[in-house]
Every structure is written in structure tokens, then in C-alpha cells.
N, CA, C and O of each residue as an XYZ file, in Angstrom:
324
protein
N       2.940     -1.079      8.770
C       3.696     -0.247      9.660
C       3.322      1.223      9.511
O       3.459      2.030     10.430
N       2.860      1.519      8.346
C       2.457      2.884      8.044
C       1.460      3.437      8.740
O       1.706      4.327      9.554
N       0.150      2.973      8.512
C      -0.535      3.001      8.748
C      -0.935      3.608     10.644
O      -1.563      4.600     11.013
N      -0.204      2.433     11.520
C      -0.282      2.521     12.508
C       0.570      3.717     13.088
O       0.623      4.491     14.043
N       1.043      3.465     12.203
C       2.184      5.385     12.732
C       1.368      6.491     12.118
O       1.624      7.650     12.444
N       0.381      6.225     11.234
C       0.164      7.791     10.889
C      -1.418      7.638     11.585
O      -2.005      8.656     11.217
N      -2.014      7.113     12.120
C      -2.740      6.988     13.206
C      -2.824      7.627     14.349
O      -3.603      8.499     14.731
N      -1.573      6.884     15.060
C      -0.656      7.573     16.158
C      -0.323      8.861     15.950
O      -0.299      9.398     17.058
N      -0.051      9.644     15.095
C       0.156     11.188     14.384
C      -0.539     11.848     14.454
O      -0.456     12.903     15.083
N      -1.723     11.347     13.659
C      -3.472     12.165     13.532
C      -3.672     12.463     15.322
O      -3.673     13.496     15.992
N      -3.871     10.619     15.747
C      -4.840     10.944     17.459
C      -4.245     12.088     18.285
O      -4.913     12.612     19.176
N      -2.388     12.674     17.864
C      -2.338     13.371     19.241
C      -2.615     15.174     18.050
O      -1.984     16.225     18.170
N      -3.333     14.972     17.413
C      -3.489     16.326     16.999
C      -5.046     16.998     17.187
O      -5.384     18.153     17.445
N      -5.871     15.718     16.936
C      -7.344     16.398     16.858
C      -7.953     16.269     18.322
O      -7.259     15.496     18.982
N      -8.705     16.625     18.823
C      -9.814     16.655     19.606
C     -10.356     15.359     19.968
O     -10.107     15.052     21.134
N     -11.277     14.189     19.055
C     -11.521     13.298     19.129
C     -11.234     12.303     18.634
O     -11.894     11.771     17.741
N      -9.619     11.617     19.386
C      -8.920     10.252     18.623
C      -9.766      9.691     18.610
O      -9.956      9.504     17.409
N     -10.904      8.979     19.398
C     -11.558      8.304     18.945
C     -11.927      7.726     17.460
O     -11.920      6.686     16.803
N     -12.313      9.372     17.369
C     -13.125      8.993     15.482
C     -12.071      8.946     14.492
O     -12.416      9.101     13.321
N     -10.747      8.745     14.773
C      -9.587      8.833     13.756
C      -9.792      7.420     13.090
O     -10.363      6.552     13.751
N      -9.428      7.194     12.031
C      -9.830      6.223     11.079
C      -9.018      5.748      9.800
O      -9.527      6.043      8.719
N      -7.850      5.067      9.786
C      -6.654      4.992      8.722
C      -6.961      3.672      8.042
O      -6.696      2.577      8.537
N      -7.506      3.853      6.941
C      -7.510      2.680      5.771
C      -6.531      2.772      4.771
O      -6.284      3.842      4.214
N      -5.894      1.608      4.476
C      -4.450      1.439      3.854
C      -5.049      0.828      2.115
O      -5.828     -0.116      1.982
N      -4.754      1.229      1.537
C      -5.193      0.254      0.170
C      -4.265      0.316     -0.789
O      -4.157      1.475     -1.189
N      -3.502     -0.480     -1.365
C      -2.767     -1.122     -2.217
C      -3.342     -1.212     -3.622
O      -4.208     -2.067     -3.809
N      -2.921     -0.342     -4.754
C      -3.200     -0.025     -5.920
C      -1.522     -0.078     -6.737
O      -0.412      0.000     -6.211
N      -1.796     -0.193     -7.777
C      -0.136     -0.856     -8.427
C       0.318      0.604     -8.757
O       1.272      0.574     -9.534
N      -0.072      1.912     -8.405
C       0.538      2.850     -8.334
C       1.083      3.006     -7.136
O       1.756      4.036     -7.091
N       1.065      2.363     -6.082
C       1.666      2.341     -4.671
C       0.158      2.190     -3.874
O      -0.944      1.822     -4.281
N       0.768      2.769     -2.209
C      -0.249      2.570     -1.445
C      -1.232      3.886     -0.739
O      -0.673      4.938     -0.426
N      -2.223      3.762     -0.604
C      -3.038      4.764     -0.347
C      -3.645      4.484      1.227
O      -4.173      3.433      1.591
N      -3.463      5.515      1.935
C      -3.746      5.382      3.583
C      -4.790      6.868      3.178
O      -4.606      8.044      2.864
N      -5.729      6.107      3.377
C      -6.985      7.439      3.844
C      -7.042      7.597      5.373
O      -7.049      6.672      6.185
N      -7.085      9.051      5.662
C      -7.276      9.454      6.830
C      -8.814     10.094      7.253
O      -9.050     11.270      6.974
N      -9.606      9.445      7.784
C     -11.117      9.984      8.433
C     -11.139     10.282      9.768
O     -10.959      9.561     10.749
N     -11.425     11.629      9.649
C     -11.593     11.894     11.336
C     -12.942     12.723     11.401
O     -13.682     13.128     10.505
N     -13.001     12.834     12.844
C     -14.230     13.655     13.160
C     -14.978     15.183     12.239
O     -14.353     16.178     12.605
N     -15.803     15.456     11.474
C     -15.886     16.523     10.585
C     -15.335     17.842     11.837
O     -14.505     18.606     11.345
N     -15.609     18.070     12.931
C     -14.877     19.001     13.649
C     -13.158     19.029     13.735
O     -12.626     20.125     13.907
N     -12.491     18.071     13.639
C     -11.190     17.694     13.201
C     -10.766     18.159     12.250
O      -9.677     18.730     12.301
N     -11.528     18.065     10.992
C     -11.481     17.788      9.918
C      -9.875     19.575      9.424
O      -8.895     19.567      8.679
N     -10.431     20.615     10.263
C      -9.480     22.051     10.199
C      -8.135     21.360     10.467
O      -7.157     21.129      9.755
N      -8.416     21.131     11.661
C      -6.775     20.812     12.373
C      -5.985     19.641     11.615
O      -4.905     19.915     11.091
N      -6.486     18.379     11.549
C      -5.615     17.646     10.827
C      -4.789     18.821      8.615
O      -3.759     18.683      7.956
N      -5.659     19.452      8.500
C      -5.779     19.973      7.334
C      -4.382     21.453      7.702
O      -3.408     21.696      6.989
N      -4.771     22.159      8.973
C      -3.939     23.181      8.918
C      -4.349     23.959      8.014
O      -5.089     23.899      7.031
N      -3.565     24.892      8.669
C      -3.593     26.571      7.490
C      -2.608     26.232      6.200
O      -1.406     26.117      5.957
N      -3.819     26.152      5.566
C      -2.983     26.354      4.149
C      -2.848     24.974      4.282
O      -1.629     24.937      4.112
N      -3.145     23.882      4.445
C      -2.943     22.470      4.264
C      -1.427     22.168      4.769
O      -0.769     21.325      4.160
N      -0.825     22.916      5.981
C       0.422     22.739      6.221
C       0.645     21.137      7.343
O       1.352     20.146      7.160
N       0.044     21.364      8.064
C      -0.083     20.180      8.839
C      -0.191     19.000      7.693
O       0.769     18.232      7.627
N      -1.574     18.751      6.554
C      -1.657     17.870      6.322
C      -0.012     17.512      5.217
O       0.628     16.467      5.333
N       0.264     18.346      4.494
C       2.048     18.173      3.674
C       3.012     18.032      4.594
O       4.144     17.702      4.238
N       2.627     18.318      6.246
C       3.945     17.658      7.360
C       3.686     15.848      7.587
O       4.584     15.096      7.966
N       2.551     15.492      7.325
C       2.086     14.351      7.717
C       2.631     13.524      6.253
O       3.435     12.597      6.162
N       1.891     14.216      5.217
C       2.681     13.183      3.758
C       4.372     13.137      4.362
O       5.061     12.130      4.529
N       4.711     14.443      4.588
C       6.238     14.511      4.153
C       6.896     12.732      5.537
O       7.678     11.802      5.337
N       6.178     13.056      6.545
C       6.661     12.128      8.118
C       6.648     10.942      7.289
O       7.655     10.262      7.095
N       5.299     10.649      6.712
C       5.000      9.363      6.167
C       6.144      8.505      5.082
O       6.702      7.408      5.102
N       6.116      9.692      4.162
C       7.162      9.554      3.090
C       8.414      8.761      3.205
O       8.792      7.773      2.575
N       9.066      9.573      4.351
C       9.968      9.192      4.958
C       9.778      7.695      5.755
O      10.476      6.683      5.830
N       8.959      7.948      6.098
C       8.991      6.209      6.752
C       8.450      5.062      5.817
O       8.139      3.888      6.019
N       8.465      5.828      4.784
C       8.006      4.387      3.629
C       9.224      4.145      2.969
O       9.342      3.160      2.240
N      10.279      5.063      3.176
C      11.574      4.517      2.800
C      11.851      4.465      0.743
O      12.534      3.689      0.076
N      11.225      5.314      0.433
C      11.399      5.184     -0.842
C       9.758      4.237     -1.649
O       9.501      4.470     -2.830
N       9.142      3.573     -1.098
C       7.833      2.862     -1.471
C       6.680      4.306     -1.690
O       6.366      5.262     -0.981
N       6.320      3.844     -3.003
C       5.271      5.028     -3.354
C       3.850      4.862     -2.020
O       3.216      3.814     -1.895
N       3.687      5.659     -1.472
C       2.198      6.072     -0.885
C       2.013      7.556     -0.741
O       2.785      8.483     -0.494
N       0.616      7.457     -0.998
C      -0.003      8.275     -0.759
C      -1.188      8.837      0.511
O      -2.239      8.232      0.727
N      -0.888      9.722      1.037
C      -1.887      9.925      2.093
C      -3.056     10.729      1.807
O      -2.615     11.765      1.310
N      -4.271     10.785      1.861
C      -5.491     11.110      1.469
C      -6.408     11.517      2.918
O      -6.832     10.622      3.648
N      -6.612     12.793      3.176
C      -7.558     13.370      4.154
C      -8.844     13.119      3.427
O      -8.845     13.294      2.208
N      -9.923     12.733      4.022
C     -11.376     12.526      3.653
C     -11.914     13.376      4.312
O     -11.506     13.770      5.404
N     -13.135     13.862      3.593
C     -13.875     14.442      4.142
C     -15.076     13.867      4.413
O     -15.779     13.499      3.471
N     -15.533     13.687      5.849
C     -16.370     12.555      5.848
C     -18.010     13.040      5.639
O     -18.970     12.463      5.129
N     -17.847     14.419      6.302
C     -19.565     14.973      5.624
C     -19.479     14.996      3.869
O     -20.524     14.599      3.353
N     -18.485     15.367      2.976
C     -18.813     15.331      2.046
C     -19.266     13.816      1.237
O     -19.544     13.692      0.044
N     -19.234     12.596      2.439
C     -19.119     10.952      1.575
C     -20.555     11.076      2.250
O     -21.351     10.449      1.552
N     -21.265     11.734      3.502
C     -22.334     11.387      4.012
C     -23.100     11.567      3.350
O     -23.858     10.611      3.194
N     -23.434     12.921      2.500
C     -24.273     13.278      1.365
C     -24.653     13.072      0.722
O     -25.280     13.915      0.079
């Protein structure tokens, strides 16, 4: 359920929903939703001062209802390298 909501979050912020990209992974410290988007994206989902991306943990948070996750912005030129 997470996942698909913080999807839906990212696409109406960046430029190209297309390249938005939410992988969910389950580690016994809770769950981890990586977010990959377009490296031109990459500002806007992030915000000034990383404010956008701590509005998106905080939305998420809340809809996990108390279940540990974590949300993780990637940087996708830095994995291309």
C-alpha cells in the first residue's frame, strides 16, 4: 500500500513520471521504499534543504501507521558510475 502511494506523490511533483521508480524491500529493521527518478528530477523530489524529501518520509510515516519504514531518494547517476 505504501509504496503505490508514495509513487503517486513523487509522479505529481517531477517533470518526468514516467522515470519515477519505487522499490519496497523488507529488512528486519522495517521496510525500505527507494525512490528513483529522472537525474533532472532528482532537485525537485529533494527540495531546498531536503524539505520536500522530510514532507514525503513524514506523509509516508503516517500512512504506515506506526510500522518502521524508511524512504530512500537514489541517486541514479551516482549508481551509473
Amino acid at each position: 500500500m505504501l509504496s503505490p502511494a508514495l509513487e503517486h506523490l513523487v509522479k505529481g511533483i517531477v517533470d518526468h513520471p514516467e522515470d519515477v521508480q519505487v522499490a519496497a524491500k523488507s529488512t528486519t529493521r522495517g521496510e525500505i521504499l527507494e525512490v528513483r527518478v529522472n537525474p533532472e528530477d532528482l532537485g525537485r523530489v529533494i527540495g531546498r534543504s531536503g524539505r520536500t524529501a522530510k514532507a514525503l518520509r513524514t506523509l509516508v510515516n503516517s500512512l504506515a501507521g506506526g510500522a518502521r519504514v524508511r524512504v530512500d531518494v537514489v541517486d541514479t547517476d551516482a549508481t551509473a558510475r
